[in-house]
C-alpha positions as CSV (number, residue, x, y, z in Angstrom):
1,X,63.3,142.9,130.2
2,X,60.1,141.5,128.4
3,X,58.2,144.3,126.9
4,X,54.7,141.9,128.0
5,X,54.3,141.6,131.9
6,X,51.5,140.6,133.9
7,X,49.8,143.6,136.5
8,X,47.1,141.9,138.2
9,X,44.8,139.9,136.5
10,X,46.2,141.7,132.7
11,X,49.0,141.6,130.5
12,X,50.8,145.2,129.3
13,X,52.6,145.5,126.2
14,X,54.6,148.2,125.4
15,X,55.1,148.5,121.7
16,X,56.6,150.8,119.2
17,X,53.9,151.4,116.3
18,X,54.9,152.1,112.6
19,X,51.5,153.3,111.0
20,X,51.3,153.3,107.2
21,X,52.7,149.7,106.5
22,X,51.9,147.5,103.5
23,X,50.3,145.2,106.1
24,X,49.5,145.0,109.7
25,X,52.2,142.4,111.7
26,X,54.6,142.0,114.6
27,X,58.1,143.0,113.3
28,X,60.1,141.9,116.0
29,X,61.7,143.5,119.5
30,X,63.0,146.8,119.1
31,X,64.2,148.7,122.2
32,X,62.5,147.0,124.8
33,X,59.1,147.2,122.6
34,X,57.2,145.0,120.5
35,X,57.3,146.2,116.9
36,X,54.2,146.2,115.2
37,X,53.4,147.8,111.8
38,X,50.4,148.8,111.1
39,X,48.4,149.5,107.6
40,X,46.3,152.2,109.3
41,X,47.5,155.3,108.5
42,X,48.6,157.6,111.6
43,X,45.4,160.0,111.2
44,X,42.3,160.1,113.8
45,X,43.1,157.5,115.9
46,X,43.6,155.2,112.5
47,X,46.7,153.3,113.8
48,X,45.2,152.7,117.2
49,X,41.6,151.1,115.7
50,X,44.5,148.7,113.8
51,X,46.3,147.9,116.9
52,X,44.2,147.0,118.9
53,X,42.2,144.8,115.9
54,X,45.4,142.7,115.5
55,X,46.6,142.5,118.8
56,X,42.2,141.3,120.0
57,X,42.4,139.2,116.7
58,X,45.7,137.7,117.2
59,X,45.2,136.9,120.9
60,X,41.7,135.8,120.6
61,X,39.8,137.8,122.6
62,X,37.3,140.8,122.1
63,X,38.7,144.0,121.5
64,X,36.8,145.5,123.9
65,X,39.5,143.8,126.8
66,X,42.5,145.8,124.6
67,X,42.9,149.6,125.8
68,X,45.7,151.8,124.7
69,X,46.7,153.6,128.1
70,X,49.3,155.7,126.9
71,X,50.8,157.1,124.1
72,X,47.2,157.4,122.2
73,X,49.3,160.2,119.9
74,X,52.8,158.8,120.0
75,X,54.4,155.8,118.4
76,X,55.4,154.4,121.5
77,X,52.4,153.2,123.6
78,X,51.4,150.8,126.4
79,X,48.7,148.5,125.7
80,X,46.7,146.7,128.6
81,X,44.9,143.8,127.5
82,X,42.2,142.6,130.3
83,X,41.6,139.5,132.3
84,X,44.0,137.0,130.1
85,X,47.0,135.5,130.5
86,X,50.5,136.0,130.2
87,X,52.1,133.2,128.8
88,X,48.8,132.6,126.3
89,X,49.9,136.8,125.4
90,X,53.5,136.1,124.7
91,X,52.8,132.6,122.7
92,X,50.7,134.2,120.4
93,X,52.9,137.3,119.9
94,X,56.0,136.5,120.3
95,X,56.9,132.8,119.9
96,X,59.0,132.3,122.9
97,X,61.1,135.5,122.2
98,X,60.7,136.7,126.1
């Protein structure tokens, strides 16, 4: 199974977050989850400021249309980006991987 579906009118990622990395980028699908490291450091909400940057930046859309739903404290999480389209979410993500 995809770890980006469509609900609706938005797209939810689930993703497994590695805070602290030398840069922020997607490495790959890893249990059913979209890898992304993050430079942030895992303190104050630091790694989810990152991830949602990247993922607004690298989707091109505002940031205020990316929420983390769950897992605001945990490195797995489910992200629900607003009013966009799937196949424009996985294109710019993933390349095809899905």
């Amino acid at each position: 199974m995809c770890p980006i579906f469509a609900e609706g009118r938005d797209v939810i990622i689930h993703v497994k977050v590695v805070p602290g990395a030398s840069r922020t980028k997607i490495a790959g699908l890893l249990g059913g989850r979209v890898k992304i490291l993050v430079a942030a450091p895992p303190e104050k909400g630091k790694a989810n400021i990152a991830l949602v940057s990247y993922l607004a930046k690298s989707c091109g859309i505002h940031k205020r249309d990316v929420v983390v739903e769950s897992g605001q404290s945990s490195p797995l999480k489910t992200v629900r980006i607003r009013n966009t389209e799937l196949l424009h979410v996985r294109e710019r993500l993933l390349s095809g991987s899905c």
